[in-house]
MIMINU-303363 format. One record per residue (C-alpha): residue number from 1; residue in one letter; chain; z, x, y. Coordinates in steps of 0.1 Angstrom, whole numbers. Example, Ala and Ser with C-alpha at 12.3 -4.5 7.8 and 13.67 -1.06 7.14 Angstrom:
2
<num = 1, residuo = A, cadena = A, zz = 78, xx = 123, yy = -45>
<num = 2, residuo = S, cadena = A, zz = 71, xx = 137, yy = -11>
//
This chain:
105
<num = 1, residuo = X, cadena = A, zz = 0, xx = 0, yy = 0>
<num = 2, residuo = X, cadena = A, zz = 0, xx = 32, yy = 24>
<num = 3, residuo = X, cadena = A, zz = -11, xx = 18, yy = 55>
<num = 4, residuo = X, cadena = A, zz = -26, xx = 44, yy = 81>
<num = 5, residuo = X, cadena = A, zz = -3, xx = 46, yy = 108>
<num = 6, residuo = X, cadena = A, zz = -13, xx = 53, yy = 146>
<num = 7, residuo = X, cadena = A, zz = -15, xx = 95, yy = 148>
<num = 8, residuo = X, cadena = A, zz = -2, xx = 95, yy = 181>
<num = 9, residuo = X, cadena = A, zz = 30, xx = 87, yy = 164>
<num = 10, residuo = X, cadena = A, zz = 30, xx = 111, yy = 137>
<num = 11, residuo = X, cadena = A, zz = 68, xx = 131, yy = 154>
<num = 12, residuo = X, cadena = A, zz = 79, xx = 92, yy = 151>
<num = 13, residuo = X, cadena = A, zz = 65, xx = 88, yy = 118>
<num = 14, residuo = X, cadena = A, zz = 79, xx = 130, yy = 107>
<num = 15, residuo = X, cadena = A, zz = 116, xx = 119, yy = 122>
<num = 16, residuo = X, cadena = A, zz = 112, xx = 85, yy = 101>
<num = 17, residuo = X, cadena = A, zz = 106, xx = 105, yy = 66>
<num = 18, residuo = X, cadena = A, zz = 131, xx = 127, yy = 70>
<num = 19, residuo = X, cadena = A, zz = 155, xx = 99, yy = 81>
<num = 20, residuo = X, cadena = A, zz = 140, xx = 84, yy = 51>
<num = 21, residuo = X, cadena = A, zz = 146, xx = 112, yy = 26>
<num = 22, residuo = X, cadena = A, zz = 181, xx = 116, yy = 37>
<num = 23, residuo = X, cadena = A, zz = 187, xx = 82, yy = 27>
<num = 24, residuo = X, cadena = A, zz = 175, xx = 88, yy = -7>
<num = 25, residuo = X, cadena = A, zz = 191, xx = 124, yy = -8>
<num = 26, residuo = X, cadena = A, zz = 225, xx = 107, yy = -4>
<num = 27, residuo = X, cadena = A, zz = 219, xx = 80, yy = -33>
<num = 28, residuo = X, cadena = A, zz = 197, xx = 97, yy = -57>
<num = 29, residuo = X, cadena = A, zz = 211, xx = 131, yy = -82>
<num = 30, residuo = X, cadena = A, zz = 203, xx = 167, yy = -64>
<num = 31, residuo = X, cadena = A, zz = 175, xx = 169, yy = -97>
<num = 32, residuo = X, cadena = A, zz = 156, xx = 139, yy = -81>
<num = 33, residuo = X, cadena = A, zz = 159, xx = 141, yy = -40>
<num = 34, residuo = X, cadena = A, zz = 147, xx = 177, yy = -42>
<num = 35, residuo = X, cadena = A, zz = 114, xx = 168, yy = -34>
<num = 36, residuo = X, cadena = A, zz = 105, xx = 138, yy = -18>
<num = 37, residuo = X, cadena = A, zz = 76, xx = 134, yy = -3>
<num = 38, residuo = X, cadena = A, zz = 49, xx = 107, yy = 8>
<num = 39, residuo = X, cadena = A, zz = 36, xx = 102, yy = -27>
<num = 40, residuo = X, cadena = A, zz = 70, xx = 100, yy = -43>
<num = 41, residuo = X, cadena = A, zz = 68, xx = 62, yy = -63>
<num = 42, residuo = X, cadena = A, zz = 104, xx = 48, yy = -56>
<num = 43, residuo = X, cadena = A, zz = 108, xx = 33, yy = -94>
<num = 44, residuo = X, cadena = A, zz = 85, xx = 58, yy = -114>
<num = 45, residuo = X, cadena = A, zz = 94, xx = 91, yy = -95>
<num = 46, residuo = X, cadena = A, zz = 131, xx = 89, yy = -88>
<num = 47, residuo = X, cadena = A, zz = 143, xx = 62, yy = -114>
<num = 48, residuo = X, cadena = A, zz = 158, xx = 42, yy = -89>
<num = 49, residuo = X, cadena = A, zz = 172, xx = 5, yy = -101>
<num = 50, residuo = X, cadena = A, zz = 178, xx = -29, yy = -86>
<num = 51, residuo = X, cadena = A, zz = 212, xx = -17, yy = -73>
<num = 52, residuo = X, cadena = A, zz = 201, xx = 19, yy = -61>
<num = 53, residuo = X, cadena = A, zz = 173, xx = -4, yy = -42>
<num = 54, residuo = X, cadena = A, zz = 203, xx = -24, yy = -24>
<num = 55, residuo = X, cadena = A, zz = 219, xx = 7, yy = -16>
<num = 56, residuo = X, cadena = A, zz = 189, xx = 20, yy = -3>
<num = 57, residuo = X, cadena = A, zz = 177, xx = -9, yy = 19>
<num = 58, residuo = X, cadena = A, zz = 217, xx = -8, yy = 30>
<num = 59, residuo = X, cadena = A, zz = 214, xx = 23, yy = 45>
<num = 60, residuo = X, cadena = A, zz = 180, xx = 20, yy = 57>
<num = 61, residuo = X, cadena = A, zz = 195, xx = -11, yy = 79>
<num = 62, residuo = X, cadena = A, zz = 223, xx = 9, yy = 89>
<num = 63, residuo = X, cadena = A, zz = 199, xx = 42, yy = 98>
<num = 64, residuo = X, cadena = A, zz = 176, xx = 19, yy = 119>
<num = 65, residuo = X, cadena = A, zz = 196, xx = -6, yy = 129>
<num = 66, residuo = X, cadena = A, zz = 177, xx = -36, yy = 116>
<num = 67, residuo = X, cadena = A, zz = 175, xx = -57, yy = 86>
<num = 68, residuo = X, cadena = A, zz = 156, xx = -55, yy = 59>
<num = 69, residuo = X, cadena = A, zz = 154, xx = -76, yy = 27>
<num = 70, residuo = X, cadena = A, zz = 145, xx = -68, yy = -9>
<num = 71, residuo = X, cadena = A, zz = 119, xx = -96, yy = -6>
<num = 72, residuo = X, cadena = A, zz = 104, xx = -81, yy = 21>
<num = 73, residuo = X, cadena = A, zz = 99, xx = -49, yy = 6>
<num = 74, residuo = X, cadena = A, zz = 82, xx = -68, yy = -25>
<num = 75, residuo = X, cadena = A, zz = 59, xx = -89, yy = 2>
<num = 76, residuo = X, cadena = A, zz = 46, xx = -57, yy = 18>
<num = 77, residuo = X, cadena = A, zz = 41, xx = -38, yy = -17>
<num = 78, residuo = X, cadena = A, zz = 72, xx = -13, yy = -13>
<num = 79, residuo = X, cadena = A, zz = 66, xx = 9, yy = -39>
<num = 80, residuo = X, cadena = A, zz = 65, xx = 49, yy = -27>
<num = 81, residuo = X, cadena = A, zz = 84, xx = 64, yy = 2>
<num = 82, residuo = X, cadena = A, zz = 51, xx = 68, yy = 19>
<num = 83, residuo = X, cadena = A, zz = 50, xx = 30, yy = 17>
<num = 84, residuo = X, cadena = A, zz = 88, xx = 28, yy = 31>
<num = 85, residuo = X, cadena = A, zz = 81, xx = 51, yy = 61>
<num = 86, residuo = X, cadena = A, zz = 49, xx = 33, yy = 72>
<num = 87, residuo = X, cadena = A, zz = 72, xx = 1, yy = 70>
<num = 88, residuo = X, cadena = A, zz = 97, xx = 13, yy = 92>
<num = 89, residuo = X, cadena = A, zz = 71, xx = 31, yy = 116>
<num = 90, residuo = X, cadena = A, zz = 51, xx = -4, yy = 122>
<num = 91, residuo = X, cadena = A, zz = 85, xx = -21, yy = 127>
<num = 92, residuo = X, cadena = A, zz = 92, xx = 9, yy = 154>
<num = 93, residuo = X, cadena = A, zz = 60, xx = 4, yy = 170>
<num = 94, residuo = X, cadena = A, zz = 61, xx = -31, yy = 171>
<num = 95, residuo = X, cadena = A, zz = 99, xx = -28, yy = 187>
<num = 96, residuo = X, cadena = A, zz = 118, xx = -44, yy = 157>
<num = 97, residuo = X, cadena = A, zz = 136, xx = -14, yy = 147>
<num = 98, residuo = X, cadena = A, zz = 148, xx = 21, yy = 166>
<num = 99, residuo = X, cadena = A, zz = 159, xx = 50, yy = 150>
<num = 100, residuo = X, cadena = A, zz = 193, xx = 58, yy = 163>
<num = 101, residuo = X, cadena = A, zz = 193, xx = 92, yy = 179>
<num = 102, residuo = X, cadena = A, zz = 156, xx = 90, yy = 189>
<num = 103, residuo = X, cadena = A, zz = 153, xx = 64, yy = 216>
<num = 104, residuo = X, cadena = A, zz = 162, xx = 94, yy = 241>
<num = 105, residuo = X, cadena = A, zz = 130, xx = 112, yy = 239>
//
């Protein structure tokens, strides 16, 4: 579901996946958060499950300050952390969500 994202955004969109990757580094074994990346499939790739997905979208919400459901993630194809960081990067753009820490610069 990778959806091209605006380049002019791309520090927005590099700040976003390592906002993103922390995320995952704090719920996911050292083994498995070593290297995430764009391509890294949520389910396939890291293993997660239904409640390392809650945890997840909880501290996505509390990261960017929004709220996101698990059904939304299912409506826009979730499925990779590429996926998850052009989620969150629309959202930005379209002034649903800020990630705290950036709104500054």
């Amino acid at each position: 579901m990778t959806q091209a994202v605006d380049s002019r955004n791309e520090p927005a969109r590099a700040d976003v996946l390592k906002e993103v990757a922390a995320c995952l580094a704090k719920l996911l074994p050292k083994r498995k958060a070593r290297n995430i990346e764009l391509t890294t499939h949520l389910f396939r790739d890291l293993g997660m499950d239904s409640i390392q997905l809650l945890e997840f979208l909880f501290a996505l919400e509390t990261r960017f300050a929004t709220s996101l459901s698990e059904a939304e993630l299912k409506k826009q194809r979730v499925e990779s952390v590429g996926d998850v960081v052009d989620l969150i990067a629309r959202l930005m753009e379209s002034g649903k969500v800020q990630l705290k820490g950036l709104a500054a610069r």
